[in-house]
C-alpha distance (Angstrom), angle and dihedral (degrees) to the residues before:
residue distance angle dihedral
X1 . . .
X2 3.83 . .
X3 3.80 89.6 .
X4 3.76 94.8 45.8
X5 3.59 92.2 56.9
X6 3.78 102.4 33.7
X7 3.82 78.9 63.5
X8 3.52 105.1 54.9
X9 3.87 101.2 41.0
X10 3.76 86.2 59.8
X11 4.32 123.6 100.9
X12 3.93 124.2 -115.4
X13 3.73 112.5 -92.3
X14 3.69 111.7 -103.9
X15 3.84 101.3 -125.3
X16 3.66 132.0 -177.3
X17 3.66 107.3 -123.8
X18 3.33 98.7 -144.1
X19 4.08 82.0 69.7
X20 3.68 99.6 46.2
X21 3.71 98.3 48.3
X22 3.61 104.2 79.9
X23 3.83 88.8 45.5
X24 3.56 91.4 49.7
X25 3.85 90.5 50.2
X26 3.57 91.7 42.6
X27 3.87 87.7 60.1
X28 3.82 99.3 45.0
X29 3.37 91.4 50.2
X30 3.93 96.7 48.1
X31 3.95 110.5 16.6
X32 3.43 126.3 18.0
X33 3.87 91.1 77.8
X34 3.85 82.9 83.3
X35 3.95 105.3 12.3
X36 3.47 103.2 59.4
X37 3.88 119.1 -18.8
X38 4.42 118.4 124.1
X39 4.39 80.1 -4.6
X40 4.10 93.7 -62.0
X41 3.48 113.2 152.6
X42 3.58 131.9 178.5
X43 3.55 131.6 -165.2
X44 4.10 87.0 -1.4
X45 3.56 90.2 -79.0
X46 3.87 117.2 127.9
X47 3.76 133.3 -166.7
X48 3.65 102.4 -166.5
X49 3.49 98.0 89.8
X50 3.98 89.3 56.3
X51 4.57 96.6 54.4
X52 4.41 84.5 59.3
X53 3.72 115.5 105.3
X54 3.08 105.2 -122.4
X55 4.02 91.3 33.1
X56 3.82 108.0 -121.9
X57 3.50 123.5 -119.4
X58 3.46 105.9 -112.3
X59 3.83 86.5 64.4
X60 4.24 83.2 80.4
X61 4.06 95.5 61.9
X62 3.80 95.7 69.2
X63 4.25 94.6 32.7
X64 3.98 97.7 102.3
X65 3.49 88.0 46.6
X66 4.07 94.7 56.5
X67 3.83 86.6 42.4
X68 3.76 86.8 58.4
X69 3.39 106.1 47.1
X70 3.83 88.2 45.3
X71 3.60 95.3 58.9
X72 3.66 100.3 39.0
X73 4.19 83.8 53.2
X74 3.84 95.7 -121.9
X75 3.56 88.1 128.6
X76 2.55 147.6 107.8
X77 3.73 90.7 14.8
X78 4.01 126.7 -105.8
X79 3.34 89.0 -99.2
X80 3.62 100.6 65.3
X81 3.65 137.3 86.4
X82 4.26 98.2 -80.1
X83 3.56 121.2 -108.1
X84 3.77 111.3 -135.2
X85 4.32 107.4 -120.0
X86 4.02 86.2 -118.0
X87 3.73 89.9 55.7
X88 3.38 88.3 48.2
X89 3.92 104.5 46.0
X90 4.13 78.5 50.8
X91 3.57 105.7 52.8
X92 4.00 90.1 43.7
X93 4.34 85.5 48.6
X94 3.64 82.0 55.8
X95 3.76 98.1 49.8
X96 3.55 90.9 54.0
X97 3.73 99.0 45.7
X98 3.95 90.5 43.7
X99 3.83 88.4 52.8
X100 3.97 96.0 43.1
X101 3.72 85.3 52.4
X102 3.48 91.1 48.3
X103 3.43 137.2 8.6
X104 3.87 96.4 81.3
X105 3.73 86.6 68.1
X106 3.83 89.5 63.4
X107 4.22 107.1 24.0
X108 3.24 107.5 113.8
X109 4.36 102.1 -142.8
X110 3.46 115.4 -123.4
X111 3.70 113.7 -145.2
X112 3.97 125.5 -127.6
X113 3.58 112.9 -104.3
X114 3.99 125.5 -124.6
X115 3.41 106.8 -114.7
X116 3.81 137.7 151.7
X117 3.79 134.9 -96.5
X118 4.05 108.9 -88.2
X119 3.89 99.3 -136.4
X120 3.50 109.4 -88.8
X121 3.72 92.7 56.6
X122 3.76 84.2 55.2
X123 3.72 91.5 55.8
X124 3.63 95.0 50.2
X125 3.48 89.8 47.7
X126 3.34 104.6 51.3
X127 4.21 95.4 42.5
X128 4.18 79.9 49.3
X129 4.34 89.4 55.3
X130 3.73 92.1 44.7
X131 4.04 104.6 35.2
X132 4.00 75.6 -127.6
X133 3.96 107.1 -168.2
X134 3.92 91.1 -132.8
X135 3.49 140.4 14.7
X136 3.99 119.0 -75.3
X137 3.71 94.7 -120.6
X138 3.85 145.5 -12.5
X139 3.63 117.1 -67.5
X140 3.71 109.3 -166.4
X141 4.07 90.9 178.6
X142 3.77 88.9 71.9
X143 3.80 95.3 92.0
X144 3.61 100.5 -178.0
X145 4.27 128.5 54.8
X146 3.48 132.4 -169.8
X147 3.37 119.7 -137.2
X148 3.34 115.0 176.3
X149 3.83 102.5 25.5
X150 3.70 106.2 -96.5
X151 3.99 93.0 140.2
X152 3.94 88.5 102.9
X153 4.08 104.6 146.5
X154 3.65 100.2 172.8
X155 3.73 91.3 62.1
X156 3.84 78.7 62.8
X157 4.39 80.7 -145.5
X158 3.75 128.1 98.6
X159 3.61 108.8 -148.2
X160 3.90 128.6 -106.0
X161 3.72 89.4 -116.7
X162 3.71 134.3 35.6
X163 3.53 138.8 169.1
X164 3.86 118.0 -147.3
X165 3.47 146.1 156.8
X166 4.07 139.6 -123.4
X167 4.42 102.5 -137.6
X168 3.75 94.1 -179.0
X169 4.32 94.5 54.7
X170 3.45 100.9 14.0
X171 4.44 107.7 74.3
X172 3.27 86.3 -168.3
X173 3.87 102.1 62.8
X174 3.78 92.2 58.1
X175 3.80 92.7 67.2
X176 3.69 95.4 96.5
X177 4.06 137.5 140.9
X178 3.92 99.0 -67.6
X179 3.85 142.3 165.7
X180 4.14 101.6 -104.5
X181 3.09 104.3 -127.9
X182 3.70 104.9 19.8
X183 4.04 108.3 125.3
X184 3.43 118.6 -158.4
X185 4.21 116.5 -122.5
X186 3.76 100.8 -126.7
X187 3.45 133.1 -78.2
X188 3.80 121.1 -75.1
X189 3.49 113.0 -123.9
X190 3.92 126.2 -132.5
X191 3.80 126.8 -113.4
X192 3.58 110.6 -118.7
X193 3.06 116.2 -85.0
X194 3.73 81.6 2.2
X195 3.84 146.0 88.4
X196 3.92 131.5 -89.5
X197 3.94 96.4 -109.7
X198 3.91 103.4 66.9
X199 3.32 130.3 135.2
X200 3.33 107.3 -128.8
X201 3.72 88.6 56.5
X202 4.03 102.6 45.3
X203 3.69 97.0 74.8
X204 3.44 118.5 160.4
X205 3.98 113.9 -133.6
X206 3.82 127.2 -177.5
X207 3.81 91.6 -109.7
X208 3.81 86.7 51.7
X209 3.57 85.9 48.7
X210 3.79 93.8 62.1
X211 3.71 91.5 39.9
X212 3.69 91.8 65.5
X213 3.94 92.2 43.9
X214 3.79 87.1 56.9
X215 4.24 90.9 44.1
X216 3.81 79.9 52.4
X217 3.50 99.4 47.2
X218 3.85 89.9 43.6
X219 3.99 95.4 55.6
X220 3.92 104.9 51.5
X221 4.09 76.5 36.4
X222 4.54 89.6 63.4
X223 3.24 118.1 119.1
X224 3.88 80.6 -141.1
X225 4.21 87.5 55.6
X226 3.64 97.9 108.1
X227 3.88 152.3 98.2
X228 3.61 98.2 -66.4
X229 3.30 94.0 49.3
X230 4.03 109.8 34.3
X231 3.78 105.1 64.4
X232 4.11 91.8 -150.5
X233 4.13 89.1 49.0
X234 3.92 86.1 127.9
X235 4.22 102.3 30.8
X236 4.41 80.2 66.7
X237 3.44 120.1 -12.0
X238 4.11 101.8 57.2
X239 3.73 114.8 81.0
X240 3.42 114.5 -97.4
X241 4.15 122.1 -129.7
X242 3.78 122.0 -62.0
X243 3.51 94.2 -116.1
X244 3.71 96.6 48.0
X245 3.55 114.6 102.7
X246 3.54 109.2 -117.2
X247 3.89 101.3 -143.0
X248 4.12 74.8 58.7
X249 3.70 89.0 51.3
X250 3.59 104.1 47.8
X251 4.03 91.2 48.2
X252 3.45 95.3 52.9
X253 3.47 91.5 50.3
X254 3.72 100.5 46.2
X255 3.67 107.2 41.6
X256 3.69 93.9 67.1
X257 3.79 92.7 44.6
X258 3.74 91.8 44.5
X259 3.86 94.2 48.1
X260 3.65 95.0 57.5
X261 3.82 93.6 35.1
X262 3.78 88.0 54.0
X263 3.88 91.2 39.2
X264 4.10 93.1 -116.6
X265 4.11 86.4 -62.0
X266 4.00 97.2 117.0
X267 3.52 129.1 113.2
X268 3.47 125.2 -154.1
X269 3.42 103.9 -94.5
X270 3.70 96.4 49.4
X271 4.36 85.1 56.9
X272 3.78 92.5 50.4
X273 3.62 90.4 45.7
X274 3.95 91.5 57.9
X275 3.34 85.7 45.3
X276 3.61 103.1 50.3
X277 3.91 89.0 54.9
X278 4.05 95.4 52.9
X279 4.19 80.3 50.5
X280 3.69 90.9 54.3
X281 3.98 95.6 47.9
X282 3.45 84.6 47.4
X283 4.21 98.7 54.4
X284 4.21 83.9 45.1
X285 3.78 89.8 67.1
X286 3.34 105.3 -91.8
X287 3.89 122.5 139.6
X288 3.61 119.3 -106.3
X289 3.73 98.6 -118.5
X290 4.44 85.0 46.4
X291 3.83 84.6 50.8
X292 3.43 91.6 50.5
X293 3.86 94.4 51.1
X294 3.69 91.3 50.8
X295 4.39 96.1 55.7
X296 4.05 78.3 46.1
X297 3.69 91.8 57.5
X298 4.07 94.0 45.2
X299 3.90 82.4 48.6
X300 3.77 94.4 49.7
X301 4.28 87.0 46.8
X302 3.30 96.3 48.6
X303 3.53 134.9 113.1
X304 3.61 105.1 -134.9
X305 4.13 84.6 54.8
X306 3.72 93.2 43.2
X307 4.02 101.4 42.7
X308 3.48 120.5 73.6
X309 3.75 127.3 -143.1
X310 3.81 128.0 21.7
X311 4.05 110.3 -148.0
X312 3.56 110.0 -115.6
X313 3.36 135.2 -135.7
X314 4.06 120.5 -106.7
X315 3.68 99.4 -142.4
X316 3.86 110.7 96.6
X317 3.98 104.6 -145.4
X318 3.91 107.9 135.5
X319 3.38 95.2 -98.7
X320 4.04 96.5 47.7
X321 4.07 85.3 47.3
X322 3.87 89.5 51.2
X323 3.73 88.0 58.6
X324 3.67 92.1 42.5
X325 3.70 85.8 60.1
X326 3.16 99.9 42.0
X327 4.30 90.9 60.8
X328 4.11 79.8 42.6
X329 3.94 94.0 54.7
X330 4.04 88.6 51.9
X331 3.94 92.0 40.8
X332 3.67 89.2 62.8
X333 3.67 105.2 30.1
X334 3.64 91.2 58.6
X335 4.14 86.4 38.8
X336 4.10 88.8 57.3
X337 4.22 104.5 18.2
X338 3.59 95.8 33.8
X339 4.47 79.1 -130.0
X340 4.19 152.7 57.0
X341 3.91 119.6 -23.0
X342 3.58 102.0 -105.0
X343 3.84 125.3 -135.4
X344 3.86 101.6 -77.4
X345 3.98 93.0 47.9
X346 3.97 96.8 45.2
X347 3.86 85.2 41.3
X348 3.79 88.9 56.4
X349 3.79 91.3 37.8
X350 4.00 95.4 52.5
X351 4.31 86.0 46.5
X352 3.46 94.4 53.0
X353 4.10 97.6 -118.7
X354 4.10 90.5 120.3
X355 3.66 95.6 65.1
X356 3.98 86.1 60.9
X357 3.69 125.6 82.6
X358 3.42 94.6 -124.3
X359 3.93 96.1 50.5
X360 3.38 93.9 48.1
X361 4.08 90.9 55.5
X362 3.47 91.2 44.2
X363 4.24 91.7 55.2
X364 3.48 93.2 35.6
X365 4.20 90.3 55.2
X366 3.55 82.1 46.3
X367 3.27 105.0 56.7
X368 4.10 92.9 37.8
X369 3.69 84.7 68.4
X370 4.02 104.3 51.0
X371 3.56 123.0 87.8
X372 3.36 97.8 -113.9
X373 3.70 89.4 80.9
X374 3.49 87.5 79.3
X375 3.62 84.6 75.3
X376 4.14 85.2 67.2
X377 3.86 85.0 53.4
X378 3.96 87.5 51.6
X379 3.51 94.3 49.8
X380 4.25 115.8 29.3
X381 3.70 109.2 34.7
X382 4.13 94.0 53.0
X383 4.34 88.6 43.3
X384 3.41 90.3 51.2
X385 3.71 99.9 42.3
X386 3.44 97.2 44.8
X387 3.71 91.8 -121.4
X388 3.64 94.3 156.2
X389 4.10 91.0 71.6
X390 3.82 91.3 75.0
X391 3.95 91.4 70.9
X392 3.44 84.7 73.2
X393 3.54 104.6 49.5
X394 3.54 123.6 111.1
X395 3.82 117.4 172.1
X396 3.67 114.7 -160.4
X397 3.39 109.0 -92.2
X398 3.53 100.5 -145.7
X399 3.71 90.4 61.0
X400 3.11 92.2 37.9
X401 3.82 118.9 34.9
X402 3.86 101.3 151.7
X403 3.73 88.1 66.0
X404 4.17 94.9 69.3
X405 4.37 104.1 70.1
X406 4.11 100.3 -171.7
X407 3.66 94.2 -57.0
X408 3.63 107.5 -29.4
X409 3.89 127.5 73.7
X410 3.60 143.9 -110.3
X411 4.36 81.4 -122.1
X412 3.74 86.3 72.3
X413 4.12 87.3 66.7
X414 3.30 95.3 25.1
X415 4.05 92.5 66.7
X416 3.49 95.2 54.2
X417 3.60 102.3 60.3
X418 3.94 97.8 64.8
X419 4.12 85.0 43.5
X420 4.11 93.9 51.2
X421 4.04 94.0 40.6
X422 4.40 84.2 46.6
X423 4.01 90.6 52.5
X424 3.81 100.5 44.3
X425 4.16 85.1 45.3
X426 4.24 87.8 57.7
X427 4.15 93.5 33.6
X428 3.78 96.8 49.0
X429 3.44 93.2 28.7
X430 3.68 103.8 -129.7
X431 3.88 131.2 170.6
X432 4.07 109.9 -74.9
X433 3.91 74.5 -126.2
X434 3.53 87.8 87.4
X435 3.74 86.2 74.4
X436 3.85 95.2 59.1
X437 4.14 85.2 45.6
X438 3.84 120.6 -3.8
X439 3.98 115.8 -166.1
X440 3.92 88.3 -143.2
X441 3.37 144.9 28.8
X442 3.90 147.2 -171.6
X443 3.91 119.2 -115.2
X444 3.50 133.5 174.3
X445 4.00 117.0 -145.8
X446 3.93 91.2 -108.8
X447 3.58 84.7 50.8
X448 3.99 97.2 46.5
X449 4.20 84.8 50.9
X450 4.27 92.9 43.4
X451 3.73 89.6 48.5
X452 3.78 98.0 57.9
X453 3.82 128.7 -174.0
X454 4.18 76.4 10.7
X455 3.40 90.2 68.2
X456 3.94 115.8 119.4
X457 3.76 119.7 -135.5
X458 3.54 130.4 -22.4
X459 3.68 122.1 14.7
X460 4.01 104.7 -97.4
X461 4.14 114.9 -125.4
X462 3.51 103.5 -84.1
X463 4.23 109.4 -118.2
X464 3.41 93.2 33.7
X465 3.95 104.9 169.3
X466 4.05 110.5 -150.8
X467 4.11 105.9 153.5
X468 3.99 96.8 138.5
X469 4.05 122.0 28.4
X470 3.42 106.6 18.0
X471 3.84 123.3 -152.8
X472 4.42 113.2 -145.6
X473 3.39 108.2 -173.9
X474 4.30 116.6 -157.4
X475 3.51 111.8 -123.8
X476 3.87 130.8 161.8
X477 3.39 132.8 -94.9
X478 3.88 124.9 -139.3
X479 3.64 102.7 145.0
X480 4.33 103.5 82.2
X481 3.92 90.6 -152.7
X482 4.18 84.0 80.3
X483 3.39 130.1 34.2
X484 4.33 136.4 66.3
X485 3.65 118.9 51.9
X486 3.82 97.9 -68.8
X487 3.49 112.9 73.2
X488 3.83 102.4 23.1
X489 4.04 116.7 125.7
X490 3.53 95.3 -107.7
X491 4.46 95.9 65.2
X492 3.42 93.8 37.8
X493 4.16 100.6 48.2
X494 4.29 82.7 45.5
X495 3.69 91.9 45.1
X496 4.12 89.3 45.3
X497 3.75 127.1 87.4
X498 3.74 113.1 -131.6
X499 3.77 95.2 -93.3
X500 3.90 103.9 14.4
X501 3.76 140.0 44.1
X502 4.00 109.7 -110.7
X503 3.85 108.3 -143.2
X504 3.58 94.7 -176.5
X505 3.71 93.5 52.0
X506 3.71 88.1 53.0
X507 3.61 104.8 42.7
X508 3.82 80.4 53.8
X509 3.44 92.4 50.5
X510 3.51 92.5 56.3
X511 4.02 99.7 34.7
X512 4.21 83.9 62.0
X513 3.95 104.2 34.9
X514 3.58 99.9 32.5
X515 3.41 105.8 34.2
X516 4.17 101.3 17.5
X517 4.39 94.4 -129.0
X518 4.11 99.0 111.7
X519 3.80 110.3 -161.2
X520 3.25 118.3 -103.8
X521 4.07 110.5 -106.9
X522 3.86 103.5 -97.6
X523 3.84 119.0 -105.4
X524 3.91 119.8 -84.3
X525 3.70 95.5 -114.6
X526 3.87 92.7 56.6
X527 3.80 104.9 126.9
X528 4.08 125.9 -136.1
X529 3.31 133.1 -100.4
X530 3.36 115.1 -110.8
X531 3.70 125.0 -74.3
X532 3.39 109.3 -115.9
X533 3.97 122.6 112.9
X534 3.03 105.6 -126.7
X535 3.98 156.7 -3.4
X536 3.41 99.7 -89.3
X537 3.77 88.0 45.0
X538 3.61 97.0 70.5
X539 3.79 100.3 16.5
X540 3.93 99.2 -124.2
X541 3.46 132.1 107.3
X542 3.71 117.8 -115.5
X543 4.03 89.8 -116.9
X544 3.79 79.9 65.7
X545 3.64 93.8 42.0
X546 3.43 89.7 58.4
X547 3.91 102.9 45.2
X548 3.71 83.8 89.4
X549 4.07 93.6 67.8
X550 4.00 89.0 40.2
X551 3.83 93.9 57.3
X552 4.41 88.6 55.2
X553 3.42 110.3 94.4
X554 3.61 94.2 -140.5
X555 3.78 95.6 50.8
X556 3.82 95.5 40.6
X557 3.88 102.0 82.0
X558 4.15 91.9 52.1
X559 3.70 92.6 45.4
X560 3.73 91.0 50.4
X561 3.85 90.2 59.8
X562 3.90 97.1 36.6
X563 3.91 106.9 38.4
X564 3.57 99.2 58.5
X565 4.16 95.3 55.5
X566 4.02 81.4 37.0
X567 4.29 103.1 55.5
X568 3.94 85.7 33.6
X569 3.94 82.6 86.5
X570 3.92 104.4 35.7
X571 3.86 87.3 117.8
X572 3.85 84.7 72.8
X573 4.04 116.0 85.8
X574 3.45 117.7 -132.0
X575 3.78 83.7 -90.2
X576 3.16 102.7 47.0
X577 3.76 104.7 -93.0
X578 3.72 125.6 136.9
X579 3.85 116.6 -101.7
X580 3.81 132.4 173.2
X581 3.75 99.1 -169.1
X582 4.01 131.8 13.6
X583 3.57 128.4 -104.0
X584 4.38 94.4 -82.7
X585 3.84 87.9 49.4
X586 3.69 98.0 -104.1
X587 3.97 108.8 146.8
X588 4.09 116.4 -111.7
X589 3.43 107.2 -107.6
X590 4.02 104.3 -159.8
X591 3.89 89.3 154.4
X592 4.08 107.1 131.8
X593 3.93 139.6 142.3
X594 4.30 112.2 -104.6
X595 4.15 109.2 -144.7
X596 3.30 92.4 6.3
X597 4.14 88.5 -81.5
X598 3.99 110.3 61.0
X599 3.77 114.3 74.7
X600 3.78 109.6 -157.3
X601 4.19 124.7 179.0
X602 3.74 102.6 -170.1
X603 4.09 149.6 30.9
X604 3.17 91.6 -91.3
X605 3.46 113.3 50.7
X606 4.02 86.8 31.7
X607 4.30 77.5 69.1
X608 3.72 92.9 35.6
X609 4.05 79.1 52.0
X610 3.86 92.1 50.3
X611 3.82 93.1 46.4
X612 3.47 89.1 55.7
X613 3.52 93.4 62.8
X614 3.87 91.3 35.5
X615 4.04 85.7 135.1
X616 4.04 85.0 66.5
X617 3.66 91.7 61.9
X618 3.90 101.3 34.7
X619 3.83 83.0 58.7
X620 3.93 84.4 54.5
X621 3.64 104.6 46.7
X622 3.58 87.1 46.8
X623 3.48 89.8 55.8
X624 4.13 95.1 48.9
X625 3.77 85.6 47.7
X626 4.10 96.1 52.2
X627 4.03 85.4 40.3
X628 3.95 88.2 55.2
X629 4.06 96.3 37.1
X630 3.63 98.6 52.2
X631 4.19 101.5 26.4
X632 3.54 114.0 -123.9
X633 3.75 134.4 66.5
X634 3.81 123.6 -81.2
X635 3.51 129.3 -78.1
X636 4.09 123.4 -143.0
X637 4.05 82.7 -119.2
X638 4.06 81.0 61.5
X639 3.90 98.8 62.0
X640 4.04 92.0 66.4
X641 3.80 88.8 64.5
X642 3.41 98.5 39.6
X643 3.91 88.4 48.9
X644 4.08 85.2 53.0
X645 4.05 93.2 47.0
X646 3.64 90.9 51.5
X647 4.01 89.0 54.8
X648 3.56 93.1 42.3
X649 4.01 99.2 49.7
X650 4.09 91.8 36.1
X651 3.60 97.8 93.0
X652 3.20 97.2 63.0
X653 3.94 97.2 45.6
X654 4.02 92.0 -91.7
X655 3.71 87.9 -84.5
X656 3.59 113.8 -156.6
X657 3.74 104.1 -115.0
X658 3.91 94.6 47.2
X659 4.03 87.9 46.9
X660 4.28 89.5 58.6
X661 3.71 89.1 38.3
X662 4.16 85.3 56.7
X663 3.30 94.1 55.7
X664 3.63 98.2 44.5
X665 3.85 91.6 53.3
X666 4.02 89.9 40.9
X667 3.39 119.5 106.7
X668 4.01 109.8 -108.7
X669 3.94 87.1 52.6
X670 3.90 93.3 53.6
X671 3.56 98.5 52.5
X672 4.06 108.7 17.8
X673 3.58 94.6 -107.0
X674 3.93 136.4 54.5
């Protein structure tokens, strides 16, 4: 409702005609016959708005979505008079200058939403307020563990070896320093097509309310809660002197606790309120260091620790730009660490240095070389590659025996790769190319022996036994069937069926992490493929399966963006292995047509095909990294800036450092709203 009104209260855009013209020509000529002429509109997008001088506003809401479908060639339609690629390329270069110029004159800025923190920021969090030696409770979602150090971002290298673990497959990698008795509240779960810390999903019920005042309770209540184990023991918990007066005591203790707890946004009242209760346990007969746990508890239950972001106001006195900050500091702490500000970023915050271009470069370069960014790499890369889906993947294991090791899986390699390749990309600061085709990668032996005729360098021993630490090894890539984020075992065995490859789910897989444009669900009335098992079962490939959906009208325009990304890797098994015909003996056809304009007829030019277009999927990833840094989905007022950080970082490859550090010194992540 907000958006539908925010757009119509808002004035026409004063354009030069000079610039509109050609756009308006270009959509006569091409669009209008079905967006907008005698009141026909398709696919609820209409044209009108765009042949007014001046253009009205509500011409901006549907903008990114005619961009799209110009540069992915789904329009105009096949049917239509053809639109040469250089008229194309020049009408989209148009629509991105016209709505840099100006669609901040019109966007209405949405506002980031209160919300809670999902639970592993509340984890990370609360080990960051206590120094806790640990982590407060098992966090299966964190895919990837370090074993042996090798995290080390302000060497800005990943090592040639490391030895890690899989928590989610492996039992064994969940047994980890932990409060007893600390249960975890349960998992958040991701907006679609989304990722598990969005506002509209962290609401904060009453029920969920008292759930948090028991996980509080139950933490300073561990058997495990004490000096050995909670690094600041003896700055709060320990007793203070006999001849100290305890009012003293308490205060000192608290306020530092409470101002990092409450991320410097405390008044004084709220601090002698806290304060006044650990007093009162206290006088009832409690011990000092009990009365102490109890204020902890109320501060890890309450609101002002659990809620993130306090609106700011606009003004931009010293003490209004302090507080400005100080919401800026916890944006981007819990953007990068995933937790609190620490002491140098509130302290920069509260002084008014954050607000300022060059303090926020300084703290973000700061904070891009501390290990807690690691807690990023536990908590983007596997969101926003779906890593998750391979828990549930069981390939049949008469088909495919090799998969099964004893009684774990192949998956429990597999999943690291992707993670490993993602982490040296953001440490080293490489081109997000590397995703599309990396020149190394990191393998485990298992993984070397599961991959087959993929493998890299010498054959690994064959047996070898790795079900707890597991040693990946970086070697280079030259061969473009392996290598990037694409084609490695772990997407294609989660994107697989348990006896055949699934196209569709792939294509889609790549239309919404690759390029950010999920498919639409397909229509209720769609029928199934047939019911046989397999290829060899029926004797067909699945391309010809398929041709059934293609020919419905009402399937044909999804299938026409999904199946070419989808059949582009049929030579991979469902787990991953290389194959140059199926099961019967039919030849893989992976032959297709990327954009709707650029034929391609193997792996590697389908990759050369990608890279050409590697502007297509900057534009994306920049748009799944704003999504995840400031919590909510994007707005059309959004796409200008991403547009602009995608020219800005392109001349260096868009490496992957510069396109976070874009975003973080872009406008809707500095004040909440574009």
């Amino acid at each position: 409702m907000f958006r539908i009104l925010a757009w119509s209260l808002v004035i026409p855009v004063a354009t030069k005609a000079t610039e509109l013209k050609p756009i308006q020509a270009f959509f006569r000529n091409h669009c209008v016959e079905c967006h907008g002429k005698d009141d026909k509109i398709k696919g609820k997008v209409d044209l009108r708005g765009w042949l007014q001088q001046p253009v009205d506003a509500s011409a901006f809401q549907d903008l990114q979505a005619i961009k799209d479908v110009l540069r992915f060639g789904e329009m105009p339609p096949e049917e239509a008079p053809n639109v040469a690629p250089s008229a194309r390329e020049d009408i989209i270069d148009r629509l991105t200058r016209f709505e840099m110029e100006n669609s901040l004159e019109v966007a209405s800025s949405p506002k980031v939403s209160v919300r809670r923190m999902n639970r592993f920021q509340y984890n990370n969090a609360v080990v960051d307020l206590l120094d806790l030696q640990g982590v407060v409770y098992a966090l299966p979602e964190r895919i990837l563990r370090d074993h042996d150090g090798y995290f080390q971002p302000q060497t800005g290298k990943m090592p040639t070896v490391v030895k890690v673990g899989c928590r989610p497959l492996g039992k064994s990698q969940l047994i980890e320093k932990r409060l007893g008795g600390v249960a975890p509240f349960p998992q958040d779960l991701r907006a679609e097509h989304g990722f598990d810390n969005r506002s509209d999903h962290l609401s904060l019920s009453p029920l969920l309310l008292e759930g948090f005042l028991r996980l509080a309770q139950s933490i300073v209540e561990s058997p495990d809660f004490k000096p050995d184990r909670v690094g600041i023991w003896m700055q709060c918990f320990a007793p203070p002197p006999e001849d100290q007066d305890m009012q003293e005591a308490v205060a000192v203790r608290l306020r530092p606790l409470m101002r990092k707890a409450f991320r410097g946004n405390a008044d004084e009242e709220t601090y002698q309120r806290y304060i006044d209760y650990a007093l009162k346990q206290w006088r009832s007969g409690k011990g000092f260091t009990d009365s102490m746990k109890a204020a902890l508890a109320a501060i890890l239950s309450s609101p002002r620790f659990l809620y993130l972001y306090q609106e700011a106001p606009v003004e931009t006195t010293l003490e209004d730009a302090s507080l400005k900050g100080l919401e800026l500091a916890s944006r981007l702490s819990f953007f990068l660490w995933g937790s609190l500000p620490d002491e140098p970023l509130l302290e920069a915050a509260l002084n008014g240095e954050l607000v300022l271009d060059q303090g926020l470069e300084k703290q973000f370069h700061r904070m891009l070389s501390h290990p807690r960014l690691k807690r990023f790499c536990d908590s983007f890369p596997s969101q926003w590659l779906q890593l998750d889906r391979i828990i549930s993947s069981t390939p049949d294991k008469e088909s495919f025996p090799g998969f099964y090791f004893l009684k774990y899986r192949d998956s429990m390699h597999m999943v690291l790769e992707p993670l490993l390749l993602f982490e040296t990309v953001l440490i080293e600061n490489l081109s997000i190319n590397q995703f599309i085709q990396s020149n190394f990668t990191y393998r485990s032996k298992l993984l070397q022996e599961a991959y087959g005729e993929l493998g890299i360098g010498e054959k690994p021993i064959q047996g070898n036994q790795e079900v707890t630490v597991l040693r990946f090894e970086r070697y280079p890539v030259e061969d473009p069937r392996i290598g990037g984020l694409i084609t490695n075992a772990a997407v294609m065995t989660m994107t697989s069926g348990p006896e055949d490859t699934k196209p569709i789910t792939r294509g889609s897989w790549m239309a919404t992490v690759f390029f950010n444009r999920p498919p639409e669900p397909p229509p209720a009335d769609v029928p199934p493929l047939s019911e046989e098992k397999s290829v060899e079962a029926h004797g067909k490939t699945i391309r010809e399966r398929l041709q059934a959906h293609r020919e419905q009208a009402q399937c044909r325009g999804c299938h026409e963006k999904i199946d070419p990304f989808g059949f582009a890797l049929e030579n991979y098994s469902p787990i991953g292995t290389w194959r140059d015909q199926y099961a019967n003996g039919r030849k893989v056809d992976m032959e297709g047509i990327l954009f709707g304009q650029e034929p391609f007829h193997d792996i590697k030019s389908f990759k050369a095909s990608l890279l050409n277009h590697q502007d297509r999927f900057a534009h994306a990833l920049s748009g799944h990294l704003m999504s995840f840094a400031l919590a909510r989905p994007l707005e059309p007022s959004d796409q200008a800036v991403l547009s602009h950080i995608i020219r800005q970082t392109a001349p260096e490859g868009h490496r992957l450092q510069d396109l976070i550090q874009a975003i973080v010194m872009s406008k809707p992540f500095r004040s909440g709203k574009p």
